[in-house]
MITOR-874684 format. One record per residue: residue number from 1; residue in three letters; x, y, z of N, C-alpha, C in turn. Coordinates in Angstrom, 1 decimal. Layout:
% MITOR-874684
i=NUM	aa=ALA	nu=X	nv=Y	nw=Z	cau=X	cav=Y	caw=Z	cu=X	cv=Y	cw=Z
...
This chain:
% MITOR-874684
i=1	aa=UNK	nu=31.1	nv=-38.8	nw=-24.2	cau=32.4	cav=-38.3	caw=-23.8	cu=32.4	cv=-37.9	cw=-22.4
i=2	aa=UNK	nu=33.4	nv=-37.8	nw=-21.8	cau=33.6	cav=-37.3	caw=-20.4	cu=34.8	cv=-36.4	cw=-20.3
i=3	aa=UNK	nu=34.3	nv=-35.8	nw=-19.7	cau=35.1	cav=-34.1	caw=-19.6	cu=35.5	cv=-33.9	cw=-17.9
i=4	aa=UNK	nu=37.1	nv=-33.5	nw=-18.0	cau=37.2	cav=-33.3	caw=-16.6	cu=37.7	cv=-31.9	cw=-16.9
i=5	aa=UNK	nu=37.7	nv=-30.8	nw=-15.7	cau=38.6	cav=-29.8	caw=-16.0	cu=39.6	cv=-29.6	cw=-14.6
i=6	aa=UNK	nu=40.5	nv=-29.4	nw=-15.1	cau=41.5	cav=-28.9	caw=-13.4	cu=42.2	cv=-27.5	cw=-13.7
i=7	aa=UNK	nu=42.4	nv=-27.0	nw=-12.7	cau=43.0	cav=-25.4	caw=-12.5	cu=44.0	cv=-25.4	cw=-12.1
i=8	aa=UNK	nu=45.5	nv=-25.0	nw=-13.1	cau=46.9	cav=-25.3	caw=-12.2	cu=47.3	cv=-24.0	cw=-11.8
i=9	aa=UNK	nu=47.3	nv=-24.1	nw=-11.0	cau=47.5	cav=-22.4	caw=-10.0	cu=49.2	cv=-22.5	cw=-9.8
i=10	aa=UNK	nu=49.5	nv=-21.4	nw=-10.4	cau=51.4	cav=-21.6	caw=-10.2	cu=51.0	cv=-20.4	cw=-9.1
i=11	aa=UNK	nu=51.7	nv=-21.1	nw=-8.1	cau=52.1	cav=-19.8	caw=-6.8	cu=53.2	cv=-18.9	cw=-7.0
i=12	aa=UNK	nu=54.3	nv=-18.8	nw=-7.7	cau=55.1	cav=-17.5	caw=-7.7	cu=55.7	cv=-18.0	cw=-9.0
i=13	aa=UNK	nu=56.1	nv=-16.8	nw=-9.9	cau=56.8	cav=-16.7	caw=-11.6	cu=57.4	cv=-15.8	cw=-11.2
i=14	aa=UNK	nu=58.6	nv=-15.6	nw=-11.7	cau=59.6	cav=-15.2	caw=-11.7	cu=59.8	cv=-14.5	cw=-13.2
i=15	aa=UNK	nu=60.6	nv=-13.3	nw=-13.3	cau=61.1	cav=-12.9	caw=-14.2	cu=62.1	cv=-14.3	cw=-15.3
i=16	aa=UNK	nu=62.2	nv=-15.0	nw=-14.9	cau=63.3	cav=-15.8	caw=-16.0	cu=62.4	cv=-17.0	cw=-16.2
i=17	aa=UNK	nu=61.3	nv=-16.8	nw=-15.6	cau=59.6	cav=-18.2	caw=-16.2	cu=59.3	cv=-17.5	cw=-17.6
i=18	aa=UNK	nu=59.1	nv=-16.7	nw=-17.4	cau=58.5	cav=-15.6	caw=-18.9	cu=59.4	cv=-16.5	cw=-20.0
i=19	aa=UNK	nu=60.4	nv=-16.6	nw=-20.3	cau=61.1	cav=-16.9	caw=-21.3	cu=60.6	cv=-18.3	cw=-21.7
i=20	aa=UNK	nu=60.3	nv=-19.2	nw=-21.0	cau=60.2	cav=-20.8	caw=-21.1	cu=58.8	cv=-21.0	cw=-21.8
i=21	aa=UNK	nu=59.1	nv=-22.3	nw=-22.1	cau=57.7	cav=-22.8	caw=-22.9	cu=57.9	cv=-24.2	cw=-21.8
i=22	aa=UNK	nu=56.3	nv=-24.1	nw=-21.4	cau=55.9	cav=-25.3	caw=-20.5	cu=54.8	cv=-25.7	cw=-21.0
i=23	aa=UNK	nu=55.1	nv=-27.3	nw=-20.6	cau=53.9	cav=-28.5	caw=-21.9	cu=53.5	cv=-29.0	cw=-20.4
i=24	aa=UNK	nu=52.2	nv=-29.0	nw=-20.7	cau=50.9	cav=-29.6	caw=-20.5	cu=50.6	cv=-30.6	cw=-21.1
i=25	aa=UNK	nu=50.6	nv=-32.0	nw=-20.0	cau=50.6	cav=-33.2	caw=-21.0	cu=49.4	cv=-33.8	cw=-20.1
i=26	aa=UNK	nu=48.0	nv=-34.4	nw=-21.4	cau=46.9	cav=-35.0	caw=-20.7	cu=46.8	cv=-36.1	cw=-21.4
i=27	aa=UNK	nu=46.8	nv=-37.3	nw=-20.4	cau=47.2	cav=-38.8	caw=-20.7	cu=45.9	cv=-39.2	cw=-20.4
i=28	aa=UNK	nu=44.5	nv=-39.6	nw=-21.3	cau=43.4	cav=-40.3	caw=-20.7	cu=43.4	cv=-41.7	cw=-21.6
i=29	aa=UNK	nu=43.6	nv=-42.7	nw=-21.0	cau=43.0	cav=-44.3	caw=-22.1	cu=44.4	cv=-44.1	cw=-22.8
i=30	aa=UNK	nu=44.0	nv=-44.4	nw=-24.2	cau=45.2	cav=-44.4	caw=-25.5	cu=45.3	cv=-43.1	cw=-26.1
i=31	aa=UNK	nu=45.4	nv=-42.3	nw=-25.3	cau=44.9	cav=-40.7	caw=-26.4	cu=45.9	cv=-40.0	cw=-25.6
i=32	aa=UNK	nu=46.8	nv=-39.1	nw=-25.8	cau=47.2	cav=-38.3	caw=-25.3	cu=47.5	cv=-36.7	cw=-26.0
i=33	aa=UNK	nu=47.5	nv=-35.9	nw=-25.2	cau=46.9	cav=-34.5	caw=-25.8	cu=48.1	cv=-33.7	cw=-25.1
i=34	aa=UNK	nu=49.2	nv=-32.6	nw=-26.0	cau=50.1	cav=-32.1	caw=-25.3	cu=49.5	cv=-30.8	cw=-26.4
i=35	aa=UNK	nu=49.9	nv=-29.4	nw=-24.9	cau=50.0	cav=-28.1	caw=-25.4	cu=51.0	cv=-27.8	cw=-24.5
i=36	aa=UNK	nu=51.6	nv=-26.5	nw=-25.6	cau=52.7	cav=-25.5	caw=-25.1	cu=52.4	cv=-24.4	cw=-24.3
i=37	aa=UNK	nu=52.6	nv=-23.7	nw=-23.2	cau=51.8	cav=-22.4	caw=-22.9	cu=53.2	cv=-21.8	cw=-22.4
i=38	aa=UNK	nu=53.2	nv=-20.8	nw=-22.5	cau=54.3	cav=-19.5	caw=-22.5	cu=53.6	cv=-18.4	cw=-21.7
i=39	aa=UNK	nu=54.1	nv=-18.5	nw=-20.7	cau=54.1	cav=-17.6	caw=-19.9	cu=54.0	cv=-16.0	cw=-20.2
i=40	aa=UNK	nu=53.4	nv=-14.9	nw=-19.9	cau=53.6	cav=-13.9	caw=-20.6	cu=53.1	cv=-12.2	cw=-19.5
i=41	aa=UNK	nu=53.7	nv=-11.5	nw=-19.0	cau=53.7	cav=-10.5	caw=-18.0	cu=52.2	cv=-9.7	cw=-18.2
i=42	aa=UNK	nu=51.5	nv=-9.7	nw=-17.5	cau=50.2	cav=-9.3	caw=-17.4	cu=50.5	cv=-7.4	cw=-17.3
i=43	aa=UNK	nu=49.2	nv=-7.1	nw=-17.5	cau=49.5	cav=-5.7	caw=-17.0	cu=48.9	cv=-5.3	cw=-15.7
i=44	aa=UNK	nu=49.4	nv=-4.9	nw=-14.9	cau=48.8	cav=-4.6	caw=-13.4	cu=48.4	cv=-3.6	cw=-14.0
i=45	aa=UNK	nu=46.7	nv=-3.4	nw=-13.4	cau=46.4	cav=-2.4	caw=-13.1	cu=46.1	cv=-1.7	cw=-12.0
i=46	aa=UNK	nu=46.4	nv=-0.4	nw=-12.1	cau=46.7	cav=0.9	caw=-11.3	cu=45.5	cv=1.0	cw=-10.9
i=47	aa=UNK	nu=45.3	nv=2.2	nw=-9.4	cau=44.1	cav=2.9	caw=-9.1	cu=43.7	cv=3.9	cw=-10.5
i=48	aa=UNK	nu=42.5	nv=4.0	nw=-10.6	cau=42.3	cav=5.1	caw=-11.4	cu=42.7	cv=6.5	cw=-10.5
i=49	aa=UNK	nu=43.3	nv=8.0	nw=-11.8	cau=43.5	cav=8.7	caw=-10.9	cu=42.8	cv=9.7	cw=-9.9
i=50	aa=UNK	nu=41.7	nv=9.7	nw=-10.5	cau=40.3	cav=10.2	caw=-9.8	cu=40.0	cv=9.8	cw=-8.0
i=51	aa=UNK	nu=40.1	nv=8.4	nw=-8.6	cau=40.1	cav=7.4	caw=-7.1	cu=41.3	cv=7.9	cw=-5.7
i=52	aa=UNK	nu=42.7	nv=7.9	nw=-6.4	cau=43.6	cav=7.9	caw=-6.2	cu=43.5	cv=9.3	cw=-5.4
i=53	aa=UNK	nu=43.6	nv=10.6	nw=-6.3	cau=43.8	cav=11.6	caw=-5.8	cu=42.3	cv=11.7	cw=-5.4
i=54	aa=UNK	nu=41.2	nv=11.5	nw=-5.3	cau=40.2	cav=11.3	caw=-3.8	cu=40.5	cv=11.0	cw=-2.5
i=55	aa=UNK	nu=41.2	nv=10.2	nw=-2.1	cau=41.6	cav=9.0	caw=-1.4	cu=42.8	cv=10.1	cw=-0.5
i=56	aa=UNK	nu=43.8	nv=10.6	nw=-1.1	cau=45.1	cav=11.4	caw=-1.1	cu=44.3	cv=12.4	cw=0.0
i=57	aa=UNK	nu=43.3	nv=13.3	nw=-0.9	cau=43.0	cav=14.5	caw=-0.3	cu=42.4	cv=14.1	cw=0.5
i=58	aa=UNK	nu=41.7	nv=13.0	nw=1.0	cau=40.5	cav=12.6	caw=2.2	cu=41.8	cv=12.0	cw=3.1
i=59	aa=UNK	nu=42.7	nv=11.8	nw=2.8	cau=43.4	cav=11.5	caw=4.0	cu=44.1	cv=12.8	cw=4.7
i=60	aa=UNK	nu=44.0	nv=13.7	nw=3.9	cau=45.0	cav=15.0	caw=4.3	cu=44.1	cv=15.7	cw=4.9
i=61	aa=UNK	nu=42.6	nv=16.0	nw=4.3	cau=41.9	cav=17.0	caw=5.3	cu=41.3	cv=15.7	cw=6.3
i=62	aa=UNK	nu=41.4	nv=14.6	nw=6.7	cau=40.5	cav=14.3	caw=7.5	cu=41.3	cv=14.8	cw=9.4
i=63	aa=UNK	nu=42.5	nv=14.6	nw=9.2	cau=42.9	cav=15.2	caw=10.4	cu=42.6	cv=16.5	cw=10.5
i=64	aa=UNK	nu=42.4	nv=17.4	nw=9.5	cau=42.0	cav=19.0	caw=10.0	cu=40.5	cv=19.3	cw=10.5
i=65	aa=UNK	nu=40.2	nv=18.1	nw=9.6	cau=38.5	cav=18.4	caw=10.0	cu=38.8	cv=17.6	cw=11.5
i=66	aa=UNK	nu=38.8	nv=16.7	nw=12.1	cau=39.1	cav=15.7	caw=13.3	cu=39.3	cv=17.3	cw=14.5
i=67	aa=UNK	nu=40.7	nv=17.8	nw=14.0	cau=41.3	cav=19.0	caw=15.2	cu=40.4	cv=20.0	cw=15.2
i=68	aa=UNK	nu=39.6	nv=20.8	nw=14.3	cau=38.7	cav=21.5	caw=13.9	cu=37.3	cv=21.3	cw=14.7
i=69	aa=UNK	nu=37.4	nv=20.2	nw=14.3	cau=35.9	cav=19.5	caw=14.9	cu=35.6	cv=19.5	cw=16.7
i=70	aa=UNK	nu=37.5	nv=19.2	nw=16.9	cau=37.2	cav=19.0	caw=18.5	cu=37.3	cv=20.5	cw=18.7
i=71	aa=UNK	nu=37.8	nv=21.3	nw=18.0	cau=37.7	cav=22.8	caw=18.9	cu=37.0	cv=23.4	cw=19.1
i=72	aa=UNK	nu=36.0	nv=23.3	nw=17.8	cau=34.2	cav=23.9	caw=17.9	cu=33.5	cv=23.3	cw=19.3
i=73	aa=UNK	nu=34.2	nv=22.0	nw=19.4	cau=33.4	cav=21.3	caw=20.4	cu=33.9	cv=21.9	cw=21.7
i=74	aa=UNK	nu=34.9	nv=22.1	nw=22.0	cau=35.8	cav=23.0	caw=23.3	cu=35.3	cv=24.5	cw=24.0
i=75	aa=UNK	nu=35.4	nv=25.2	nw=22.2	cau=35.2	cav=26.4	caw=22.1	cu=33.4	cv=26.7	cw=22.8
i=76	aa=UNK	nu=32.7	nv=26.1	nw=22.0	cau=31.4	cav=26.3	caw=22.2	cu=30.4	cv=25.2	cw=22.8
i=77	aa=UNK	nu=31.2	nv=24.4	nw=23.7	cau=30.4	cav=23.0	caw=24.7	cu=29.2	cv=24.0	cw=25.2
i=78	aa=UNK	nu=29.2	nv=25.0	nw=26.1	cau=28.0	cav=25.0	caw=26.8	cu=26.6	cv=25.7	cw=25.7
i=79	aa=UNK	nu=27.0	nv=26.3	nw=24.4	cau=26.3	cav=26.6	caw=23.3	cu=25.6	cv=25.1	cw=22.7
i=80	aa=UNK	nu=26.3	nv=24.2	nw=22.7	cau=26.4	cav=22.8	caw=22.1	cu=25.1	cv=21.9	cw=23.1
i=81	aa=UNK	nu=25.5	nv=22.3	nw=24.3	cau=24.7	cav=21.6	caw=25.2	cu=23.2	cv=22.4	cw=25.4
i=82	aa=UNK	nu=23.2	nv=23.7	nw=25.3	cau=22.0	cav=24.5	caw=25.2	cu=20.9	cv=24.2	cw=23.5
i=83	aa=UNK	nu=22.0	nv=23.9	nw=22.9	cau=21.3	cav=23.4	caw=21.9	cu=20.4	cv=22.2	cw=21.9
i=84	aa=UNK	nu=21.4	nv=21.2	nw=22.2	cau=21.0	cav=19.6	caw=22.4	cu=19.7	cv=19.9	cw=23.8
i=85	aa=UNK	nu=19.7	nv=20.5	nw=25.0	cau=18.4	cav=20.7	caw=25.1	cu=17.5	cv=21.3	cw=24.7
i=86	aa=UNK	nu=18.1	nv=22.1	nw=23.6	cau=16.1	cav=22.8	caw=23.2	cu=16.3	cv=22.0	cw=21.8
i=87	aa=UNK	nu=16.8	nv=21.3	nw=21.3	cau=16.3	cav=20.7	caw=20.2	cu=15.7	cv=19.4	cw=20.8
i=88	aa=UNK	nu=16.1	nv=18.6	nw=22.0	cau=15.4	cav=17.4	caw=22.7	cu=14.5	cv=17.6	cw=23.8
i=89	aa=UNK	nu=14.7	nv=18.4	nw=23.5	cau=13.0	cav=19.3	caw=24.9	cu=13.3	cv=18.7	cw=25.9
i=90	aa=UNK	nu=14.6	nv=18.3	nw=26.3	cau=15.0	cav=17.7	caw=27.8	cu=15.9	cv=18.7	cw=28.9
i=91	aa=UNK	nu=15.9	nv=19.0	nw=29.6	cau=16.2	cav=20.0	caw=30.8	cu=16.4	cv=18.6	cw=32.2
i=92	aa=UNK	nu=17.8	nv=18.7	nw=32.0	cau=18.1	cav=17.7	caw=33.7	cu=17.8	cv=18.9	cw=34.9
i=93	aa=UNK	nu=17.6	nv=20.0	nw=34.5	cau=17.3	cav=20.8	caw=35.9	cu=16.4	cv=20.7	cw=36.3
i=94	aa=UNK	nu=15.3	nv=20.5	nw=35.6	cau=14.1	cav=20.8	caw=36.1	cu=13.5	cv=19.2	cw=36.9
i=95	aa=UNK	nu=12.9	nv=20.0	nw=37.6	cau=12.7	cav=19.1	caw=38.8	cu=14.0	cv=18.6	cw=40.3
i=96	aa=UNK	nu=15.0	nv=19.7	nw=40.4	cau=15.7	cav=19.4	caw=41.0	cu=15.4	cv=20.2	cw=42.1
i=97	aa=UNK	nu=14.2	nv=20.7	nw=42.5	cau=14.1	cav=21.6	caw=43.9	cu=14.9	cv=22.2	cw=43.9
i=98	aa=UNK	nu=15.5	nv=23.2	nw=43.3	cau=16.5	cav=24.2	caw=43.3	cu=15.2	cv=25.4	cw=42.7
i=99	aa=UNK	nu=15.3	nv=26.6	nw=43.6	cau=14.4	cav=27.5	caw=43.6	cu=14.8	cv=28.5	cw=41.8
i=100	aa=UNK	nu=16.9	nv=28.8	nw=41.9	cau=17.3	cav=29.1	caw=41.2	cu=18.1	cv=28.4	cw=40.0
i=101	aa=UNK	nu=18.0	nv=28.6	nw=39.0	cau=19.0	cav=28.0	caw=38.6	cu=20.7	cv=28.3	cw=38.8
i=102	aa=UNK	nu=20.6	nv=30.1	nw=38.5	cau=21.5	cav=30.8	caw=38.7	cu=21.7	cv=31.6	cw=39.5
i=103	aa=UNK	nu=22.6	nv=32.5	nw=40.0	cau=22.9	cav=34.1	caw=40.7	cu=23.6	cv=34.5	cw=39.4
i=104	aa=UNK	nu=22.8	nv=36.2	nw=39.4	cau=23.7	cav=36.9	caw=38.1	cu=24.1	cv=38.2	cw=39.7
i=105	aa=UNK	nu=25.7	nv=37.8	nw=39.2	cau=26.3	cav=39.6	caw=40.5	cu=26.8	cv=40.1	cw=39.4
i=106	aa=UNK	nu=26.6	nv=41.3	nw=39.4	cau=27.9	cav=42.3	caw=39.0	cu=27.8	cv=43.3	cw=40.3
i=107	aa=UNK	nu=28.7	nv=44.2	nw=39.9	cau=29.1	cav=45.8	caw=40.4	cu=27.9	cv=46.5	cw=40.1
i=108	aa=UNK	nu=27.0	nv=47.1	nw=40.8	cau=26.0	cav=47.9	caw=40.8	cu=26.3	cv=49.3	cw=41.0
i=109	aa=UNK	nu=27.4	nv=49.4	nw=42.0	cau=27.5	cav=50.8	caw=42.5	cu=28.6	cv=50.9	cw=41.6
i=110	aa=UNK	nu=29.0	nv=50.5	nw=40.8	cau=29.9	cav=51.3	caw=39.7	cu=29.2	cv=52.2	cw=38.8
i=111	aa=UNK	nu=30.2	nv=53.1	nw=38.8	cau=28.9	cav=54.4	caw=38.2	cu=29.6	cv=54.5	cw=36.2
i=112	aa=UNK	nu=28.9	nv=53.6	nw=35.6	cau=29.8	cav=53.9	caw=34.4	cu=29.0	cv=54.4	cw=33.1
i=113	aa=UNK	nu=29.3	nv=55.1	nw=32.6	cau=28.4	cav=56.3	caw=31.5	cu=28.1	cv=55.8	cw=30.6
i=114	aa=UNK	nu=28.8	nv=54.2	nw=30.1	cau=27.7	cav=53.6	caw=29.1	cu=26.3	cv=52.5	cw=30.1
i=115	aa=UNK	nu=26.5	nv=52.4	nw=31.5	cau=26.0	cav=51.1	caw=31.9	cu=26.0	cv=50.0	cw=31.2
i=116	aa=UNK	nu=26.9	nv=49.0	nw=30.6	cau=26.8	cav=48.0	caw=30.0	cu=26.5	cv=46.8	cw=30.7
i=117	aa=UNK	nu=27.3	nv=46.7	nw=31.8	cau=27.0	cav=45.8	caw=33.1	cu=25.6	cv=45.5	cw=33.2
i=118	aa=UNK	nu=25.2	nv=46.5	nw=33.6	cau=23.6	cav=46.8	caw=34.5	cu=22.9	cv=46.6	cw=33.4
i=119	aa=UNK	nu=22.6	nv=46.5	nw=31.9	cau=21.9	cav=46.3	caw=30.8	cu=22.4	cv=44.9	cw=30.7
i=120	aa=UNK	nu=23.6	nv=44.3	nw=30.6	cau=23.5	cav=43.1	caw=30.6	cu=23.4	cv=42.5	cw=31.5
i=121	aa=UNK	nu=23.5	nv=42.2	nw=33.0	cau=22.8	cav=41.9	caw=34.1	cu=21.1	cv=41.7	cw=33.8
i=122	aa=UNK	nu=20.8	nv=42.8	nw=33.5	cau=19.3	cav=43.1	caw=34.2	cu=18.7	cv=42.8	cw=32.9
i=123	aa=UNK	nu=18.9	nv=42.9	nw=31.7	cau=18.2	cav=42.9	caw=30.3	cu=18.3	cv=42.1	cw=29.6
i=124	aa=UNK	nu=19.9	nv=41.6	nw=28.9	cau=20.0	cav=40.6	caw=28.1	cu=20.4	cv=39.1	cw=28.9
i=125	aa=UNK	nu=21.0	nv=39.2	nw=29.4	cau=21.2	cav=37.6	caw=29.9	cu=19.7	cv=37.2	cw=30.5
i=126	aa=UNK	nu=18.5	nv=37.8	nw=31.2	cau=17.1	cav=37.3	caw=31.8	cu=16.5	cv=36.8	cw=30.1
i=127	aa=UNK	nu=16.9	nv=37.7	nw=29.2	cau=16.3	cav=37.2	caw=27.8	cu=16.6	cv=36.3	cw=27.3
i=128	aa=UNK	nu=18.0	nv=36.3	nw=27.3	cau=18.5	cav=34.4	caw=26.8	cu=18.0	cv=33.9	cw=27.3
i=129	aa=UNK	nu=18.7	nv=33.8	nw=28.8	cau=18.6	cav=32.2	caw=29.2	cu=17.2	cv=32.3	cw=29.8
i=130	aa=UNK	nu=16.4	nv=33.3	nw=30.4	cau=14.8	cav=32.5	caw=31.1	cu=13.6	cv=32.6	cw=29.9
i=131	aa=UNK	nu=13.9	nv=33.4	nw=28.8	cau=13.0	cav=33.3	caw=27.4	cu=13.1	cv=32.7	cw=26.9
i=132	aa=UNK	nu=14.7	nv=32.5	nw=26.4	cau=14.6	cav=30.9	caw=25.2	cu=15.0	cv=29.8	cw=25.7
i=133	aa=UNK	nu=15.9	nv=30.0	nw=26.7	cau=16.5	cav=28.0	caw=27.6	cu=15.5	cv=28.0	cw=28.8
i=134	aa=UNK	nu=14.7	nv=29.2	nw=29.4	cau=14.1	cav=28.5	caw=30.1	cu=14.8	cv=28.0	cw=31.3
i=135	aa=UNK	nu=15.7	nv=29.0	nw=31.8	cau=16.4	cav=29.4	caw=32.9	cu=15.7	cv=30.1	cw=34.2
i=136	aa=UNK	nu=15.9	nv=29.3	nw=35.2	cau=15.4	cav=30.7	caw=36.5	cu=16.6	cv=31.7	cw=37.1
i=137	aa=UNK	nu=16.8	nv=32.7	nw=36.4	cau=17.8	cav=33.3	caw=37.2	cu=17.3	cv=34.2	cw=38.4
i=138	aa=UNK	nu=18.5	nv=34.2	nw=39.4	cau=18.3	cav=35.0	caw=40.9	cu=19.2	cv=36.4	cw=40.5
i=139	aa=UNK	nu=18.4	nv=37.2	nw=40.3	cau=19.1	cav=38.4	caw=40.1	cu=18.7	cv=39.8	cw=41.5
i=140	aa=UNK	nu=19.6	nv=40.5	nw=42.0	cau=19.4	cav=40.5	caw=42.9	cu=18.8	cv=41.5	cw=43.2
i=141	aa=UNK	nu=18.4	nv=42.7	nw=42.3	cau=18.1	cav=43.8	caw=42.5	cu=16.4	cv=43.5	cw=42.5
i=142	aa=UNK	nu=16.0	nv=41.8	nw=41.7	cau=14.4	cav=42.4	caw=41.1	cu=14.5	cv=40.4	cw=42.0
i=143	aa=UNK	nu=15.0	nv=39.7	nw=42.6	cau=14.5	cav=38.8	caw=43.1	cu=14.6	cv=38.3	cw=45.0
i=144	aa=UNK	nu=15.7	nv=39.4	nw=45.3	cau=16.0	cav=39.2	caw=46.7	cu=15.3	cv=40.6	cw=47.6
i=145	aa=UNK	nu=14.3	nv=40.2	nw=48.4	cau=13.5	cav=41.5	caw=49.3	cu=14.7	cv=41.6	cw=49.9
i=146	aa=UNK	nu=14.7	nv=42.5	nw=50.7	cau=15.3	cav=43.2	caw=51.9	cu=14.9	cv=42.4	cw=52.8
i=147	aa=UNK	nu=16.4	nv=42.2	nw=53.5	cau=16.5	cav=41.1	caw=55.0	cu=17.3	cv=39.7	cw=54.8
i=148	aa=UNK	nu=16.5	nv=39.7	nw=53.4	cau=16.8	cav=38.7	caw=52.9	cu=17.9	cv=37.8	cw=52.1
């Protein structure tokens, strides 16, 4: 025996196809073979809702995280960038024949009863930046002699 098969692809059905009966007629040699086929409305399937409402909420927070995201980045660039050097052990300063990296000035002859200036001048900022980043700061009271 010999067997052929073909695929009839209907390109567009219409609501008023559904109602009809269409014959399929196969003519081989002296033999002929007819069937009926009736058309019949499939069920489209839907997103699942799980999918759906995933999808929904990933579209709605993805712009807050986006604006969010750039303001961390705005807010805290030179924290961002002090990072990214000590986590890559890379420093573009170094080796730039610059003696200082920085000048720290404030007001010295302000005479103020907490000194907060002069402790942050002289104490905390030399501790950040030349202890942990590895800064040279020019501070003026403990790096510039007289004359100078």
């Amino acid at each position: 025996k010999f067997y052929v098969t073909r695929l009839l692809r209907i390109k567009r059905v219409t609501d008023e196809n559904l109602n009809y009966n269409f014959t399929c007629m196969l003519q081989a040699d002296e033999s002929i073979q007819m069937k009926r086929v009736k058309l019949k409305k499939g069920n489209a399937q839907d997103l699942p809702v799980h999918i759906f409402t995933t999808g929904i909420i990933l579209a709605v927070l993805f712009p807050f995280v986006a604006v969010a995201t750039v303001f961390v980045c705005v807010m805290f660039r030179v924290d961002l960038v002090l990072f990214y050097r000590n986590i890559c052990r890379r420093d573009d300063t170094a080796g730039d024949g610059k003696e200082y990296d920085a000048f720290v000035s404030y007001l010295k002859d302000c005479v103020s009863p907490i000194e907060e200036e002069r402790e942050f001048a002289l104490k905390i900022l030399p501790m950040i930046l030349e202890e942990n980043f590895g800064y040279k700061l020019c501070i003026f009271e403990r790096d510039v002699f007289p004359g100078g």
